[in-house]
N, C-alpha and C positions, 0 to 999 in steps of 0.2 A: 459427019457431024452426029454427034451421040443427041438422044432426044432427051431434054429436061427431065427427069419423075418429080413427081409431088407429094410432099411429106403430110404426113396427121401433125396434130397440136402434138404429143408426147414427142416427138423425133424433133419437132422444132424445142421444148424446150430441155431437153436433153442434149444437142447440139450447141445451144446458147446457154447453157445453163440459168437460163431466165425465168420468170413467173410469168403466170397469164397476165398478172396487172403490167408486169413490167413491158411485157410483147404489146400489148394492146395499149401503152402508152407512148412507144414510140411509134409502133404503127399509126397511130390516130396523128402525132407530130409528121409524118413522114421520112422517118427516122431508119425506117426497121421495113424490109420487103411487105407489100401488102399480101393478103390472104385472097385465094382464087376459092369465091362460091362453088361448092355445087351442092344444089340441092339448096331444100330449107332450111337444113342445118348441119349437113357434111360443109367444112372449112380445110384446106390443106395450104400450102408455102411451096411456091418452085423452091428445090432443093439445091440448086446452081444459085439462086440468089439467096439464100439464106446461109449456106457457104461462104459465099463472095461478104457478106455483111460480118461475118467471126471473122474474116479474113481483114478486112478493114480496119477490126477491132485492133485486131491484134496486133495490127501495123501502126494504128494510135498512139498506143499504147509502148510501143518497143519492143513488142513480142516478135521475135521470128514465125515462120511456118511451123515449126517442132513448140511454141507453144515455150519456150523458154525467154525469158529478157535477155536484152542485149545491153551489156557496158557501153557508158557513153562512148568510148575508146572505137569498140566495134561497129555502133550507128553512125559516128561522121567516117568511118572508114579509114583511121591510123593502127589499125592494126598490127600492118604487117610492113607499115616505115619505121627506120633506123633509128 
């Protein structure tokens, strides 16, 4: 079992391509991984759950792993019938 790391604010929003408003509105919704304190004002993101959440997106969304769309044709899976 590999061990979590945990990401800075820049790698989470470089990952999501998100805004601080936009991270700290769905984190506040429940929405979006919460933030692991340390300290008075060090904040980081397990990086396995902030993964797993683009990864959700993307599947929302229709996106493959590679981050491409996918034609209706190849989401219900008729691709490759006659």
């Amino acid at each position: 079992m590999t061990e979590d790391q945990l990401i800075r604010r820049a790698q989470v929003y470089a990952k999501t391509g998100m805004t601080r408003y936009l991270v700290d509105l769905l984190e506040g919704a429940g929405e979006f991984p919460a933030r692991v304190r340390v300290g008075q004002r060090a904040v980081f993101w397990s990086q396995a759950e902030v993964d797993a959440f683009v990864e959700r997106t993307k599947q929302a969304r229709g996106l493959g792993s590679d981050g491409l769309r996918r034609s209706p044709i190849e989401e219900r899976g008729l691709g490759d019938q006659p």
